[in-house]
C-alpha positions as CSV (number, residue, x, y, z in Angstrom):
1,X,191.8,-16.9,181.9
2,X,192.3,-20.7,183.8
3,X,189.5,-23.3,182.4
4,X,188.0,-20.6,180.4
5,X,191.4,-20.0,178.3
6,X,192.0,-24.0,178.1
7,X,189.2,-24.6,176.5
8,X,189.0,-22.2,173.5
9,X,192.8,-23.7,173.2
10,X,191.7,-26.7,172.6
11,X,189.1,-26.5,170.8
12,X,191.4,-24.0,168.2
13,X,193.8,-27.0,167.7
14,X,190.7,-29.3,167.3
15,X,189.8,-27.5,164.3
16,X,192.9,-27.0,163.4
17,X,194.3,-30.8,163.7
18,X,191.3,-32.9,164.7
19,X,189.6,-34.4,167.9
20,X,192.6,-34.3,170.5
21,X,190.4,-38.0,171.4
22,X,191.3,-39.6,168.5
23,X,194.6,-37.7,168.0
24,X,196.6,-38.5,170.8
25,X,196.1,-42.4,170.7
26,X,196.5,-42.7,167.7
27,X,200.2,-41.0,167.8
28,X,200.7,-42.7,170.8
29,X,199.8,-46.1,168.9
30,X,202.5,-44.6,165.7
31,X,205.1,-43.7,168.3
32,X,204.6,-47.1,169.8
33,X,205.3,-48.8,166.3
34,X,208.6,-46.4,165.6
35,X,209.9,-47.7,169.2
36,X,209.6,-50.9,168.2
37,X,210.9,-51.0,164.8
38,X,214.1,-48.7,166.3
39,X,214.9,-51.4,169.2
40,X,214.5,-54.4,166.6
41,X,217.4,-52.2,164.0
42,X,219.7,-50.6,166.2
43,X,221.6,-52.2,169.1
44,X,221.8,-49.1,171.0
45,X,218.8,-46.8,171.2
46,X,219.7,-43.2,170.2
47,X,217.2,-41.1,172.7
48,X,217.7,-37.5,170.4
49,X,216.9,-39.4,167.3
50,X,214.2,-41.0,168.5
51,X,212.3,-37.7,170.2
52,X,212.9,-35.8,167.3
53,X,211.6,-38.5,165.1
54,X,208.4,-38.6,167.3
55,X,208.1,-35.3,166.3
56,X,208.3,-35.6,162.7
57,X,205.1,-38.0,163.2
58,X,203.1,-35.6,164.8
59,X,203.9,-33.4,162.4
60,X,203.0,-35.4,159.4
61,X,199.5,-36.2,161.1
62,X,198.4,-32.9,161.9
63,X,199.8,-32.1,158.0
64,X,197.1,-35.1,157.3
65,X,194.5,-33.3,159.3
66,X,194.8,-30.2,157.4
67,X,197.2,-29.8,154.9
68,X,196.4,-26.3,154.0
69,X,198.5,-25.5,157.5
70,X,201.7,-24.9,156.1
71,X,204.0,-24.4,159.3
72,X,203.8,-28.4,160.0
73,X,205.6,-28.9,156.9
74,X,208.3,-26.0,158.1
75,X,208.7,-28.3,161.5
76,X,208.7,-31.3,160.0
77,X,211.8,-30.8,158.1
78,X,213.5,-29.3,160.8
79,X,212.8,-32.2,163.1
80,X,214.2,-34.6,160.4
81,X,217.2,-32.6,160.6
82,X,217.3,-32.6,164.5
83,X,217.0,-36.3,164.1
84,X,219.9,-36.4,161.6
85,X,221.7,-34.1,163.9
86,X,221.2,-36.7,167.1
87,X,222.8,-39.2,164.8
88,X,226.0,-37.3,163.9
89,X,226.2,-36.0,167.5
90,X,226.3,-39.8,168.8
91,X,228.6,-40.8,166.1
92,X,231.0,-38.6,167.3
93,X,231.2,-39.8,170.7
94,X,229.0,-36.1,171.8
């Protein structure tokens, strides 16, 4: 397996949801913005919500990749509703 294994890994999610190159910076760079805009709104950061929203980004690029992959639509709902769920969790004190 090792290096061998790796690679056909990655290059399955490459066709699958682009150029892990261009990928990752460019969630980094979306991730980056939702930080921003989050510590500008709220006056105290809610970690969970923020995660989970992360996720829900990387879902709806890899959707933009390939939209015929119908799973990231699946996870991205279900994120949303772990980042809904973060929300209620700190409202209530945890």
């Amino acid at each position: 397996m090792g290096e061998s294994n790796d690679k056909k890994i990655i290059e399955d999610r490459a066709d699958k949801y682009g150029d892990p190159k261009d990928f990752f910076p460019r969630w980094g760079e979306m991730c980056q913005i939702l930080k921003t805009h989050a510590v500008q709104g709220q006056k105290e950061l809610n970690q969970g919500h923020l995660q989970a929203l992360e996720m829900v980004l990387l879902k709806a690029l890899r959707s933009a990749w390939n939209p015929q992959l119908h799973d990231n639509y699946c996870d991205l709902r279900n994120y949303g509703s772990i980042a809904e769920m973060q929300v209620k969790l700190d409202s209530k004190g945890r």
